[in-house]
Each structure stands twice: as structure tokens, then as C-alpha cells.
Residue frames as a rotation matrix with the C-alpha (Angstrom) as fourth column:
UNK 1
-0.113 0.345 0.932 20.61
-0.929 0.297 -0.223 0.47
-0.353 -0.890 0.287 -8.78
UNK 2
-0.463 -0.516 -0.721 21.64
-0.568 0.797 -0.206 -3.21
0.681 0.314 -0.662 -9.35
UNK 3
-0.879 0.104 0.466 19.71
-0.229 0.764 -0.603 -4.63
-0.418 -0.636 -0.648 -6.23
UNK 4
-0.556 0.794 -0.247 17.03
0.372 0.503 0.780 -7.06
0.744 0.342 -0.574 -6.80
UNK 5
0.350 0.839 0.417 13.37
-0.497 -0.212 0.842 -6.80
0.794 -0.502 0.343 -4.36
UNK 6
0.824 0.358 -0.440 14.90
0.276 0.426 0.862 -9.12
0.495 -0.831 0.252 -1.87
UNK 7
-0.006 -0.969 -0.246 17.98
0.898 0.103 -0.428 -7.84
0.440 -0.224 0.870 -1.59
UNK 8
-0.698 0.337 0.631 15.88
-0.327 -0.935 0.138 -4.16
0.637 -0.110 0.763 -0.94
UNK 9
0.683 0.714 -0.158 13.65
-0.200 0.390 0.899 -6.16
0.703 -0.582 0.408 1.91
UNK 10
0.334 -0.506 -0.795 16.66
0.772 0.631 -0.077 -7.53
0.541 -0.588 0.602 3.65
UNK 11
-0.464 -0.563 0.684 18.13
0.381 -0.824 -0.420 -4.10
0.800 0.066 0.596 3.62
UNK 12
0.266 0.920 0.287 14.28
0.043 -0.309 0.950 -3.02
0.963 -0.240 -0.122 5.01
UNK 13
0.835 0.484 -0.261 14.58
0.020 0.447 0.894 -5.46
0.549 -0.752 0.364 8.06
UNK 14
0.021 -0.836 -0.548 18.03
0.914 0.238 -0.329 -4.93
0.406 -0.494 0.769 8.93
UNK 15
-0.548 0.060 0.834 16.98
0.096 -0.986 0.134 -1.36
0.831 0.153 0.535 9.39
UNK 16
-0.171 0.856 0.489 13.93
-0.729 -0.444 0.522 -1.48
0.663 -0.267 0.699 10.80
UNK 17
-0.980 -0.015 0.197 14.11
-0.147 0.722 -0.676 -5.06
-0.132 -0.692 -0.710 13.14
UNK 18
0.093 0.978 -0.188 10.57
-0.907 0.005 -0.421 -5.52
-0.411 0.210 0.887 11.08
UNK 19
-0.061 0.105 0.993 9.69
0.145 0.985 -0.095 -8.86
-0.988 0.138 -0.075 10.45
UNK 20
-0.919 -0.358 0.167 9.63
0.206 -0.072 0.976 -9.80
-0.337 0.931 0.140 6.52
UNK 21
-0.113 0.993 0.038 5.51
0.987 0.117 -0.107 -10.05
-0.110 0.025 -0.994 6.78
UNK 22
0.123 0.337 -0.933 5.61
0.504 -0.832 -0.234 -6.66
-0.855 -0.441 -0.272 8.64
UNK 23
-0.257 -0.455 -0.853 7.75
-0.384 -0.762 0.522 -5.24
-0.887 0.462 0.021 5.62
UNK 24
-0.653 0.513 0.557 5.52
0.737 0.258 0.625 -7.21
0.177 0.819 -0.546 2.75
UNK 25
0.103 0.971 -0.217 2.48
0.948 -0.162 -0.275 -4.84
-0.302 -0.178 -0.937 4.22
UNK 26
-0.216 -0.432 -0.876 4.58
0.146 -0.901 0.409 -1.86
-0.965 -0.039 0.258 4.11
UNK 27
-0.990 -0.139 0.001 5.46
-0.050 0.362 0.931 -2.82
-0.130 0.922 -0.365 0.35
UNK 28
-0.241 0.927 0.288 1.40
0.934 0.141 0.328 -3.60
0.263 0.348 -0.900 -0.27
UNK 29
0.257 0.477 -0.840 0.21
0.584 -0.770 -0.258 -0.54
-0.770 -0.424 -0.476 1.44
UNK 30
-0.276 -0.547 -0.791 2.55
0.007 -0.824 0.567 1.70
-0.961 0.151 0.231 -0.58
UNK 31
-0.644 0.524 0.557 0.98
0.738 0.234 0.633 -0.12
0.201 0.819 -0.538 -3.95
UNK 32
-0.075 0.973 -0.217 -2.31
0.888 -0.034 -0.459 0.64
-0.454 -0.227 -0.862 -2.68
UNK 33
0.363 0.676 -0.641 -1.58
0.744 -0.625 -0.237 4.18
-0.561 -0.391 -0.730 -2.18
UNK 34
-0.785 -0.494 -0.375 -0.19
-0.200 -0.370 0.907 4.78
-0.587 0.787 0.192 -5.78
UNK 35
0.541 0.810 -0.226 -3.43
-0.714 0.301 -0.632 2.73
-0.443 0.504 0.741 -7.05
UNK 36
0.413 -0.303 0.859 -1.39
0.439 0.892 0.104 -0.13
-0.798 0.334 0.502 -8.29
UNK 37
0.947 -0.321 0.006 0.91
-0.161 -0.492 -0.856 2.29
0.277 0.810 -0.517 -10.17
UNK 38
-0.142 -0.918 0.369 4.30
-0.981 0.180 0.070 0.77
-0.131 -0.352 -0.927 -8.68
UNK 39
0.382 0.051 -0.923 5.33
0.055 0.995 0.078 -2.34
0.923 -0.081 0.377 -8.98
UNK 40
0.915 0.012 -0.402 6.96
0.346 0.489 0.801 -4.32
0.206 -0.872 0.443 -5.86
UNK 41
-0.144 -0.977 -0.159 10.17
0.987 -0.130 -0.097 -3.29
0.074 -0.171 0.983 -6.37
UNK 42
-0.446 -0.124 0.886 9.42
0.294 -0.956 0.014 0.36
0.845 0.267 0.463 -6.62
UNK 43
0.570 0.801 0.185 7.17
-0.212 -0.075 0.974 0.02
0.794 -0.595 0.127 -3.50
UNK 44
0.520 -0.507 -0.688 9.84
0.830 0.491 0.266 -1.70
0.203 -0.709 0.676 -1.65
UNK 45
-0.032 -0.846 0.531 12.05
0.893 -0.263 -0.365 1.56
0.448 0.463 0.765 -2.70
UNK 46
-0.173 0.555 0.813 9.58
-0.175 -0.830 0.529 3.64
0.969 -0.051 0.241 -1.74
UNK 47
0.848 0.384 -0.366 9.33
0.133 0.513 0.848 1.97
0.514 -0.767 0.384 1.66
UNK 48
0.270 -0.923 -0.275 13.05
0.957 0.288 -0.027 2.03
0.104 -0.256 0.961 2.02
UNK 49
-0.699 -0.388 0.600 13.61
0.314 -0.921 -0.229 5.62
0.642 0.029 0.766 1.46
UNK 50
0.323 0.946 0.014 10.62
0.184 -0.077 0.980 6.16
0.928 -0.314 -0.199 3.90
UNK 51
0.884 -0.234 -0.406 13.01
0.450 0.663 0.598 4.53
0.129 -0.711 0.691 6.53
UNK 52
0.827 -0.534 -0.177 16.08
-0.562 -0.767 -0.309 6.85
0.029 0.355 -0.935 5.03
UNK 53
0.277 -0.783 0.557 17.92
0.121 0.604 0.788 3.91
-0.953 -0.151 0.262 3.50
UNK 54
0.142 -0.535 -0.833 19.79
-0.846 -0.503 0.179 4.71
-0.515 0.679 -0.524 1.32
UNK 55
0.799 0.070 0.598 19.76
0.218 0.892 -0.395 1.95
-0.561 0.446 0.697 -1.87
């Protein structure tokens, strides 16, 4: 997996027709509820596969 965090957001919103805000909260929430054991990019991943996109 070669993509950077924004290139895994765009993906997000082209998916989901979620603003970028909408899909930063997603991406914070998903921290949260690891305890701040993900970083952003893994959260984003975790957000994405949520959505069943495939990265």
C-alpha cells in the first residue's frame, strides 16, 4: 500500500459524497476509539474499509 493519507481521503469522498471535514471526523472518531493507538493514516484505512473501499 503505496497511497499516502490524502490520497486515502480523496478515495473516502469519492465514495461516500462526504465532505473532507465530514471524513476528518470519521478519521478522529476512529483514533478516539482505538485510544490514540492509530495514527491518521491507519484511521483513515480503517474508515475506508468501513465504507468497503478497497485501498
Amino acid at each position: 500500500m503505496d497511497l499516502t493519507i490524502e490520497e486515502v481521503i480523496e478515495k473516502i469522498i469519492q465514495v461516500t459524497k462526504k465532505s473532507k471535514e465530514e471524513v476528518l471526523q470519521l478519521i478522529e472518531k476512529e483514533k478516539e476509539k482505538f485510544g490514540g493507538l492509530l495514527t491518521s493514516f491507519g484511521a483513515a484505512c480503517v474508515v475506508a474499509n468501513n465504507y468497503g473501499i478497497k485501498l
